[in-house]
C-alpha positions as CSV (number, residue, x, y, z in Angstrom):
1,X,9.4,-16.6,36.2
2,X,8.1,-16.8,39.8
3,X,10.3,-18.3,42.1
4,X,9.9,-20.7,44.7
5,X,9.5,-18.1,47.8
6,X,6.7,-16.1,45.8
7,X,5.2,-19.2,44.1
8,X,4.5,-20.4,47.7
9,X,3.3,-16.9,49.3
10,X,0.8,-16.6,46.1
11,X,-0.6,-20.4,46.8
12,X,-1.4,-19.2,50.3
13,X,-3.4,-16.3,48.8
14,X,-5.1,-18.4,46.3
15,X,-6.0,-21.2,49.1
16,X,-7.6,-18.3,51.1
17,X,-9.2,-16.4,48.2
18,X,-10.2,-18.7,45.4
19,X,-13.6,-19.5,44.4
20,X,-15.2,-22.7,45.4
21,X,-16.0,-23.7,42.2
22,X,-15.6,-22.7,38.4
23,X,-17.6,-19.3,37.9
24,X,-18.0,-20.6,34.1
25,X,-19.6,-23.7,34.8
26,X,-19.4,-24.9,37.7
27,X,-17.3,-27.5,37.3
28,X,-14.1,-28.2,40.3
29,X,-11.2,-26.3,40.8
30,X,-7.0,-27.4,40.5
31,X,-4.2,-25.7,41.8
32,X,-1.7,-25.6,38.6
33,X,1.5,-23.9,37.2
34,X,0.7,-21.8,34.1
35,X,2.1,-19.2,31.8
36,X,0.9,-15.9,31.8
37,X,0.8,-14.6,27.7
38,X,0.0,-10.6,26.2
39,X,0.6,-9.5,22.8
40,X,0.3,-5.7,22.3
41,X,2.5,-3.9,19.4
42,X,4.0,-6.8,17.8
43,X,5.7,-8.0,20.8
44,X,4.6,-11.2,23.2
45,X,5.0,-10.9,26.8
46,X,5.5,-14.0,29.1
47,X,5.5,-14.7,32.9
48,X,6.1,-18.3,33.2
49,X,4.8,-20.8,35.6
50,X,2.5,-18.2,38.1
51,X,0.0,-20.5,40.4
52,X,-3.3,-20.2,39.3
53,X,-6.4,-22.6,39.9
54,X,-7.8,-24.1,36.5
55,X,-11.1,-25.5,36.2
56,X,-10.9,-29.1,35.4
57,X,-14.2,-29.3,32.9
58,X,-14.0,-26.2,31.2
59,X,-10.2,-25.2,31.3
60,X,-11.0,-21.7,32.8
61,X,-8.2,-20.2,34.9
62,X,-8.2,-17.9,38.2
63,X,-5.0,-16.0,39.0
64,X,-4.7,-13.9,42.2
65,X,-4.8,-10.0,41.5
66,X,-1.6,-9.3,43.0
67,X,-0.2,-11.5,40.0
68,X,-1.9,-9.8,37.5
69,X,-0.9,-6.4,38.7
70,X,2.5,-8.0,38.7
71,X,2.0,-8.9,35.3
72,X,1.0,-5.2,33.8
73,X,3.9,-3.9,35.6
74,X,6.0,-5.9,34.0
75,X,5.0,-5.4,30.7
76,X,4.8,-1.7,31.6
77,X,8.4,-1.7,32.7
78,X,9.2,-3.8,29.5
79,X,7.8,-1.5,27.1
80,X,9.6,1.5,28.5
81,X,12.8,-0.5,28.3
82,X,12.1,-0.9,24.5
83,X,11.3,2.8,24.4
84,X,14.6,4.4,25.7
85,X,16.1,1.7,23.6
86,X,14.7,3.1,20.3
87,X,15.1,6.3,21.4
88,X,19.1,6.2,22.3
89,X,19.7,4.3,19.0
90,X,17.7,6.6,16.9
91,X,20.2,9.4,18.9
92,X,23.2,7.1,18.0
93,X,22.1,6.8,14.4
94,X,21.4,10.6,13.5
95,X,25.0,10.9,15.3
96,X,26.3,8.8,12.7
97,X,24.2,9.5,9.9
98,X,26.9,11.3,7.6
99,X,28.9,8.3,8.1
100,X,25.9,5.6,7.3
101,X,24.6,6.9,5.3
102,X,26.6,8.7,2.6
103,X,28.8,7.1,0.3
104,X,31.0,9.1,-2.1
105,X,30.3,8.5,-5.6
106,X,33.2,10.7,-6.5
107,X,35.0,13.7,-5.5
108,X,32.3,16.3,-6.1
109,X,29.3,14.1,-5.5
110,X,28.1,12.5,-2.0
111,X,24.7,9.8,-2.5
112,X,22.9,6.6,-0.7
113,X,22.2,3.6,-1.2
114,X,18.6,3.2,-2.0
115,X,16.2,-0.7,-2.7
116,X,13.5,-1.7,-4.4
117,X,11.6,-4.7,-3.8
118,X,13.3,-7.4,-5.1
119,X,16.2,-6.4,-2.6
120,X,14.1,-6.9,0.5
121,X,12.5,-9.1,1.8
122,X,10.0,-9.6,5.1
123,X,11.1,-11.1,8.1
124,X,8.4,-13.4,10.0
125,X,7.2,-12.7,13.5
126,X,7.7,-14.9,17.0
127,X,3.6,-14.5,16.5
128,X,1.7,-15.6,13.7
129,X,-2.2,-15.6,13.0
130,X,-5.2,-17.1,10.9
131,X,-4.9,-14.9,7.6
132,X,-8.6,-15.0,7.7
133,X,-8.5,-12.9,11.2
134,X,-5.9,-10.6,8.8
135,X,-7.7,-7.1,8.1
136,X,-6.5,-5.6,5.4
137,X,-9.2,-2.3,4.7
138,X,-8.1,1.3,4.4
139,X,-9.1,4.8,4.6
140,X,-8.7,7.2,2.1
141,X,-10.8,10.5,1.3
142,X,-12.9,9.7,4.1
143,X,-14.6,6.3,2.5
144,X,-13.6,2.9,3.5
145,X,-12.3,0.5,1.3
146,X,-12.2,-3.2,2.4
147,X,-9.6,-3.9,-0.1
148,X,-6.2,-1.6,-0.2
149,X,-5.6,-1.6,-4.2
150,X,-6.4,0.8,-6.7
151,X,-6.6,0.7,-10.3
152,X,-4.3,3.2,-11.6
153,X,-5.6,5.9,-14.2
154,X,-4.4,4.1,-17.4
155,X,-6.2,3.6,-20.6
156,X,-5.7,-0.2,-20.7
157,X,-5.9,-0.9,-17.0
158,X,-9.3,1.2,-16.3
159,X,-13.0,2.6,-18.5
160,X,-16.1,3.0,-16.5
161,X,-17.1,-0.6,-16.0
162,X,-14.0,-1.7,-14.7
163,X,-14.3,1.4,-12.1
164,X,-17.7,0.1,-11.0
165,X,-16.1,-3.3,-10.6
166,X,-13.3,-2.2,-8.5
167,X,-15.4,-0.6,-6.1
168,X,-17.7,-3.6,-5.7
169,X,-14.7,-5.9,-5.1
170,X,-13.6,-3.7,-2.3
171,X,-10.8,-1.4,-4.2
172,X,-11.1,1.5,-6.2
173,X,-10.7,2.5,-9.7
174,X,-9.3,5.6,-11.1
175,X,-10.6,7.0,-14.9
176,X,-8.4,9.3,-16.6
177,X,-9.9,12.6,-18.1
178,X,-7.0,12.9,-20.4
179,X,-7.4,9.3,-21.9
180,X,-9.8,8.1,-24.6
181,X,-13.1,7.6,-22.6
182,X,-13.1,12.0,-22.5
183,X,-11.9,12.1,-26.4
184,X,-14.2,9.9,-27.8
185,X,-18.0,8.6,-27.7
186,X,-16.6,5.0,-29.0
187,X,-13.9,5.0,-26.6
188,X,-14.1,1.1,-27.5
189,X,-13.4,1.1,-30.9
190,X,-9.8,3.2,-30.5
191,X,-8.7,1.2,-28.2
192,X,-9.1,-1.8,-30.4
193,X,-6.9,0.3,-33.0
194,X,-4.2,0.3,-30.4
195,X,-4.3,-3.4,-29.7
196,X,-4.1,-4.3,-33.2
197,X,-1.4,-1.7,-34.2
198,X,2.1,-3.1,-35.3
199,X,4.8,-2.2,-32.6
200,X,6.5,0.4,-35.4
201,X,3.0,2.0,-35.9
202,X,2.6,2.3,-32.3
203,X,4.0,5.7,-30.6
204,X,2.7,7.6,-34.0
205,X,-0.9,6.1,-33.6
206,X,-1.0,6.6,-29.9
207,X,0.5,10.8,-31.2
208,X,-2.3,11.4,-33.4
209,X,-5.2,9.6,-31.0
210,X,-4.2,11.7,-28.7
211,X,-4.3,15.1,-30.4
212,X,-8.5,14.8,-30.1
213,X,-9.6,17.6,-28.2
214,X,-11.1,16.6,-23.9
215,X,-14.8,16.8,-24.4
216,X,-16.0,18.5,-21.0
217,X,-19.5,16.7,-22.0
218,X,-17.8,13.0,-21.8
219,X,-16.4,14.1,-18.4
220,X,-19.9,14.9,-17.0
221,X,-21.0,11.3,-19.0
222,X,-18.5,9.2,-17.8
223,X,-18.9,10.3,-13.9
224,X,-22.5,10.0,-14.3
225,X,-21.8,6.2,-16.0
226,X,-19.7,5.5,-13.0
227,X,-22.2,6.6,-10.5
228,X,-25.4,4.9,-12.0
229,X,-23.8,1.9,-12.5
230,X,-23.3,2.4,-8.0
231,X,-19.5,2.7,-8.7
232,X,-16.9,5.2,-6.3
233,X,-16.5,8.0,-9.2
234,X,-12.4,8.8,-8.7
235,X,-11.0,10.4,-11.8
236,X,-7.7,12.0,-12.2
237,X,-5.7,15.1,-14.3
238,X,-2.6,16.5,-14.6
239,X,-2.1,19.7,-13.1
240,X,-1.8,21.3,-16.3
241,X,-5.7,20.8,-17.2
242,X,-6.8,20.6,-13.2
243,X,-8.3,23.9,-13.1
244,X,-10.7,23.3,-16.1
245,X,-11.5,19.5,-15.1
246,X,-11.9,19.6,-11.5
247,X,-14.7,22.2,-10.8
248,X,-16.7,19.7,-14.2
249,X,-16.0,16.6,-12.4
250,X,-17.1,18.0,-9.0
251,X,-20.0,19.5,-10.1
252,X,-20.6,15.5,-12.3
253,X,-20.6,13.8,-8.9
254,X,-16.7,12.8,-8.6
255,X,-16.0,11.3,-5.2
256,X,-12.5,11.8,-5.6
257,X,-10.2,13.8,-7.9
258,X,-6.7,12.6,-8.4
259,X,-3.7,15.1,-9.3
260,X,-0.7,13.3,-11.3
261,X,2.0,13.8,-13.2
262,X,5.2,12.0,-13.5
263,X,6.6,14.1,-10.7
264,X,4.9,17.1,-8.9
265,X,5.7,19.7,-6.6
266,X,4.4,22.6,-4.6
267,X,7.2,25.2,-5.8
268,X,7.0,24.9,-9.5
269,X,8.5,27.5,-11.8
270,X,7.9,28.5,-14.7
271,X,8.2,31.3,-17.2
272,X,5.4,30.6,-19.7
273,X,2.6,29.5,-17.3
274,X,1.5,29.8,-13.7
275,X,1.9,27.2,-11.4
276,X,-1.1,25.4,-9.8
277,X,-1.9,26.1,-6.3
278,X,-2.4,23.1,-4.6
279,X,-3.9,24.3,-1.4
280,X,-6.2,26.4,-3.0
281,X,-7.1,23.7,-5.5
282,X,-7.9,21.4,-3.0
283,X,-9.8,23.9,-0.7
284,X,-12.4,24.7,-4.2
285,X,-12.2,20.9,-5.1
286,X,-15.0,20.5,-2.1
287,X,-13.9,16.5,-2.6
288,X,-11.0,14.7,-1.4
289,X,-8.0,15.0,-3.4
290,X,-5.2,12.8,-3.9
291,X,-1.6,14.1,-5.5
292,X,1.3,12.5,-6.7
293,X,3.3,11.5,-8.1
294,X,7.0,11.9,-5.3
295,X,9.5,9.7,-4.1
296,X,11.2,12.1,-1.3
297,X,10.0,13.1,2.5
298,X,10.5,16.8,1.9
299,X,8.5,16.7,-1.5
300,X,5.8,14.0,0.7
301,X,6.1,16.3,3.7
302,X,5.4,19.7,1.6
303,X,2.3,18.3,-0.4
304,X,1.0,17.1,2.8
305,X,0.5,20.7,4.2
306,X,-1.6,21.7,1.3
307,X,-4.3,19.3,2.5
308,X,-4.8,17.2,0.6
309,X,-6.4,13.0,0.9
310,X,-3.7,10.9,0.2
311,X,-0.2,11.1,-1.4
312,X,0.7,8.9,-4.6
313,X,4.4,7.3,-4.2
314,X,6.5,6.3,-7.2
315,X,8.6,7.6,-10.5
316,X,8.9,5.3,-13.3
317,X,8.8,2.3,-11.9
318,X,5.4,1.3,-13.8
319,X,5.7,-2.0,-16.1
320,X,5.1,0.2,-19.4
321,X,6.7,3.3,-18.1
322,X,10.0,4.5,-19.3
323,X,10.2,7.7,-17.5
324,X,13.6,6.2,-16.0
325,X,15.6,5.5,-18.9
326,X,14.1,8.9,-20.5
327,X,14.8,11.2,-18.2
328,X,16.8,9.2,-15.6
329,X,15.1,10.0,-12.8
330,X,13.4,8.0,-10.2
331,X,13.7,6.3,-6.4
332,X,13.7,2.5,-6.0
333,X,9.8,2.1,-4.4
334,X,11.2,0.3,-1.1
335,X,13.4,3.6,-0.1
336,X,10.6,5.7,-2.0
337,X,7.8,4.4,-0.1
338,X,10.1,4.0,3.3
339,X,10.9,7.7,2.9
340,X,8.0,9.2,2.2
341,X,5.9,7.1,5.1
342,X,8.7,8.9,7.2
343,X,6.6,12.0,6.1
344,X,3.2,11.2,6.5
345,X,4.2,10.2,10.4
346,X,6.0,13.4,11.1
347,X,3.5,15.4,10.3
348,X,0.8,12.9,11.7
349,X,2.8,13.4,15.2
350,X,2.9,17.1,14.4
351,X,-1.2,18.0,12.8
352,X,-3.0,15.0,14.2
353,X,-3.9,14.2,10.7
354,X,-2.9,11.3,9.1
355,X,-2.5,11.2,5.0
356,X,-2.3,8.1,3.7
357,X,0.7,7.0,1.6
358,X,-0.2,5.4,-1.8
359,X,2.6,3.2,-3.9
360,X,2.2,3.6,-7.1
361,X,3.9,1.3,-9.9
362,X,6.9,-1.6,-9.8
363,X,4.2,-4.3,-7.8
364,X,3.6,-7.0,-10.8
365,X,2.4,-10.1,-8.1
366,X,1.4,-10.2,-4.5
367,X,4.9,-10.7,-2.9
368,X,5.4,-7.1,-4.2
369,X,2.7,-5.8,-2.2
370,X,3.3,-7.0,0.9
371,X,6.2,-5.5,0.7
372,X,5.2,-1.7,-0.3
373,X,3.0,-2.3,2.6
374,X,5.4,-3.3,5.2
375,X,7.7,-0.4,3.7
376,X,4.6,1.9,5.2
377,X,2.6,2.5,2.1
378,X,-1.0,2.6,3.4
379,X,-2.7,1.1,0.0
380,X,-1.4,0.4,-3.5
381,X,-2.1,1.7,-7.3
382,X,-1.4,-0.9,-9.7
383,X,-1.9,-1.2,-13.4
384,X,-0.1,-4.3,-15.4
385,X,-1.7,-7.2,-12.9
386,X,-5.4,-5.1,-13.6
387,X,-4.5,-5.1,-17.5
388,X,-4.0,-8.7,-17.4
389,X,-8.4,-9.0,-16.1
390,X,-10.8,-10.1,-18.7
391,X,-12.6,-7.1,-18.4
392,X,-9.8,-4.4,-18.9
393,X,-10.2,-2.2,-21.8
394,X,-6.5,-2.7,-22.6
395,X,-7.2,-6.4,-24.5
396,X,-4.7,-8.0,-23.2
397,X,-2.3,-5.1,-23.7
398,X,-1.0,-2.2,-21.5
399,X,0.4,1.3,-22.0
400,X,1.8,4.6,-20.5
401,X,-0.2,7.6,-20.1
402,X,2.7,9.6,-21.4
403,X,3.3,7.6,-24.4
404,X,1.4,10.3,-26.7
405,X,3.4,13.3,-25.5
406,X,4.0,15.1,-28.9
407,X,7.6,15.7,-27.9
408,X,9.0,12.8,-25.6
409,X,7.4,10.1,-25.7
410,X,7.7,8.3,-22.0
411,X,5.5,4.7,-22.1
412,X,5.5,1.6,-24.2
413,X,2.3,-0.6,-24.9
414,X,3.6,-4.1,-23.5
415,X,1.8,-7.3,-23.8
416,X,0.8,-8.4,-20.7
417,X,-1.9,-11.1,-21.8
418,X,-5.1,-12.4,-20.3
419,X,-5.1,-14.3,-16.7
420,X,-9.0,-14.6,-15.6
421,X,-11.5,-12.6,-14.4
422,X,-10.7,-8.8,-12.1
423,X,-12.3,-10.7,-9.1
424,X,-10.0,-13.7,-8.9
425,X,-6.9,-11.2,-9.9
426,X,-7.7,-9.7,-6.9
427,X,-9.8,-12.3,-4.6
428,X,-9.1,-15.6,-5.7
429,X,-9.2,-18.6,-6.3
430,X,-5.6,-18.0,-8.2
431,X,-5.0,-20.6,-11.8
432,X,-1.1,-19.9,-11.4
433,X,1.6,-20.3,-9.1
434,X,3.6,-17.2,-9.4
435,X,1.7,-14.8,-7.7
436,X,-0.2,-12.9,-10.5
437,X,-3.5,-14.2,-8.7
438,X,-5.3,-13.1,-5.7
439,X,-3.7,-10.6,-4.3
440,X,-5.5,-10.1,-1.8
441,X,-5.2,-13.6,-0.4
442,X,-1.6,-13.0,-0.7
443,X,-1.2,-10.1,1.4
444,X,-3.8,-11.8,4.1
445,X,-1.8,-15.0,4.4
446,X,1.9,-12.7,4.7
447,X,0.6,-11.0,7.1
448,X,0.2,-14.1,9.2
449,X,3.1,-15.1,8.7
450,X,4.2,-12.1,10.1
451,X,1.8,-11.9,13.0
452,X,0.2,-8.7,11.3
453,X,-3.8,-8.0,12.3
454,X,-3.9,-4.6,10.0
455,X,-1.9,-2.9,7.6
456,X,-0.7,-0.6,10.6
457,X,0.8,-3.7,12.1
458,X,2.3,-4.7,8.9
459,X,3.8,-1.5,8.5
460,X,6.0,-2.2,11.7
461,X,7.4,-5.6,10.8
462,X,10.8,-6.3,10.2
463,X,12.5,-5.7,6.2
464,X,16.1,-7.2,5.9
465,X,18.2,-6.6,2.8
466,X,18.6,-9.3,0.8
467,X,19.7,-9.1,-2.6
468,X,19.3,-13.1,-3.3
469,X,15.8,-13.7,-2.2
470,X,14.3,-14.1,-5.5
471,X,17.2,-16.6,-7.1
472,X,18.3,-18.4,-3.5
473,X,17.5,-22.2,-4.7
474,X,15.4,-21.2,-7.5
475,X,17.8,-23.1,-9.9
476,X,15.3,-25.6,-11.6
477,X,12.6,-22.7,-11.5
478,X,14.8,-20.4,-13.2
479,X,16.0,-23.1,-15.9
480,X,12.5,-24.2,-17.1
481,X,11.0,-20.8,-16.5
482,X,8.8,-21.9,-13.8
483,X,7.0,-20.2,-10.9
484,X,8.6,-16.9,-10.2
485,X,10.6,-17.3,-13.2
486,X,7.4,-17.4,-15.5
């Protein structure tokens, strides 16, 4: 705030140095009181009540230099303020981190605590903003996408058609080469086998479907599909089969070539096969590649060296995925996704290369979203809220990719029924009110709330833990099975 000694030396200088008139439109000139207002990074800065003259027609408003430079230093001094701040308790905190963060499970075992979404929850900024002036598009492989979700490489989420959709909503769709659209010419009429199969029948049918041998031909058919029908062609493997599949769907026209397994690594071992080499995989590829999937910064941090596009974020936490109670293994996605951003900025700050961060699995409605965003998760890859679009090739149903595993079955098909079309799933207008409709509209209108203009911003807002957001007065809704209790 200027005071009344500088308030009267800076109405001198604007009585000796304002213009005679409005330079906007002409219009006359009064001396006035008024509040000086920046918002850079998330944070507002003020100066209250600086003299300025204001033009009385159009509202324009003069302020001396001297108050402006005032102003700018101010913010300057403020910001490095905030700075040493941050930096002394970051100091404090790795000071204290054995004591914060360990917790003794028992005598020989030391862990942490780690969240997933429905523990968290977004806190809303001193600033807010139109959701329409929201921007919510991402880079990935070097293309733009206006619309940060992918559709994740699942036999009931995604075929060709569905890909071509995806891209002209905005997202992206991934096909996988080990599911049914490379085993079979009538792709169509096996997955109609596994919608109509009882839930006994079900792992043994999805066993024997499975056994049919990947038809490099249907690789080269599919990508072509994709492509003609003016579709992003991004397919995906495990690393098991990436060495035959990749050069056929590079050479096909893939645009992107995803790597995936339930958990990957650059320092596999193994005594009865030879691990892939990542870097050198990527380097042949000659097309962006995206790996996944990890939950940790080291495993993030290590994959990111090998060079490749983007790093997929998430064990088990998938709707039809039961890699967790398998196998028990598996990070909740907010520490996951939280951890692993961690990665992609160190080595950001330390390459000048930024890799984005994908989350991958546990989002079922838009809340879910916004919060793997704000976590620091760049984009999203989803599968039960796509299965539930008229035109998924799932019909109506949904399954794991590791379901047909001859010796440990890892997926269940769940029902997850029919909502509307892909485009209001993802655009709008939504039929419901719990959140399984336009997604993107629901990420737009949290980030105004929280006074985020791009998913950068949003990835700086503030999370709180809060284990009773989702049942905090949702009595009645809980009771009757309403809203987010559908």
């Amino acid at each position: 705030m200027i005071n009344h000694k500088e308030f009267e030396k800076y109405k001198e200088l604007l009585r000796e140095n304002a213009p005679e008139e409005c330079q906007v439109c002409g219009g006359p000139l009064i001396l006035e009181k008024v509040n000086l207002e920046d918002y850079q990074g998330g944070k507002l800065y003020m100066m209250e009540k600086v003299p300025a003259f204001v033009c009385q027609n159009c509202g324009e408003t003069w302020v001396p230099e001297p108050i402006m430079r005032e102003f700018e230093k101010m913010i300057e001094i403020t910001k490095n303020t905030v700075k040493n701040e941050k930096e002394e308790r970051k100091r404090r905190n790795e000071n204290k981190k054995g004591a914060n963060m360990e917790i003794e499970l028992g005598k020989a075992k030391k862990t942490r605590r780690a969240y997933g979404f429905d523990e968290i929850s977004l806190v809303p900024s001193i600033v807010t903003i139109n959701p329409d002036d929201a921007v919510v598009s991402v880079k990935i492989g070097g293309k733009k996408f206006e619309v940060p979700i992918i559709a994740s490489a699942m036999d009931g989420v995604v075929n060709p058609k569905t890909v071509i959709l995806m891209s002209k909503l905005g997202g992206l769709g991934v096909l996988n080469l080990q599911g049914v659209w490379s085993r079979y010419d009538d792709a169509d009429k096996v997955l109609e086998k596994i919608a109509s199969v009882s839930k006994e029948g079900y792992v043994s049918l999805m066993q024997k479907l499975y056994q049919e041998p990947i038809k490099k031909k249907l690789v080269t058919k599919r990508i072509k599909e994709i492509k003609k029908g003016g579709g992003i062609a991004a397919v995906s493997s495990i690393p098991q089969d990436a060495l035959e599949l990749g050069p056929v769907a590079r050479d096909a026209g893939a645009d992107i070539f995803v790597l995936q397994s339930t958990v990957i690594s650059t320092k596999h071992k193994s005594s009865t096969s030879e691990a892939l080499d990542i870097k050198k995989f990527c380097t042949t590829m000659k097309v962006p590649v995206l790996v996944g999937n990890c939950v940790t910064y080291e495993v993030a941090l290590t994959l990111m060296g090998t060079g490749v596009a983007g790093v997929l974020v998430g064990i088990g936490p998938g709707a039809a995925c039961t890699s967790r109670g398998v196998l028990g293994v598996g990070v909740p996605m907010a520490t996951a996704i939280a951890d692993c951003a961690a990665a992609r900025d160190a080595y950001f700050k330390e390459n000048n290369i930024y890799v984005p961060i994908i989350a991958d699995g546990g989002m079922a409605v838009g809340g879910d979203i916004c919060k793997a965003i704000a976590c620091g998760a760049d984009a999203v890859m989803i599968g039960s809220p796509i299965a539930r679009a008229k035109e998924a090739p799932g019909r109506g149903f949904h399954w794991g990719m590791a379901t047909p595993s001859p010796t440990l079955p890892r997926g269940s098909r769940i029902k997850v029924g029919t909502l509307g079309t892909l485009k209001e799933i993802l655009l709008g207008p939504a039929k419901f009110d719990d959140g399984s409709m336009n997604l993107v509209g629901a990420l737009k209108t949290s980030m105004g709330t929280l006074g985020a203009t791009s998913l950068k911003e949003m990835q700086q807002v503030e999370v709180v833990i809060a284990p009773s957001i989702l049942t905090e007065g949702k009595v009645f809704q809980k009771a009757q099975q309403l809203g987010m209790y559908k």
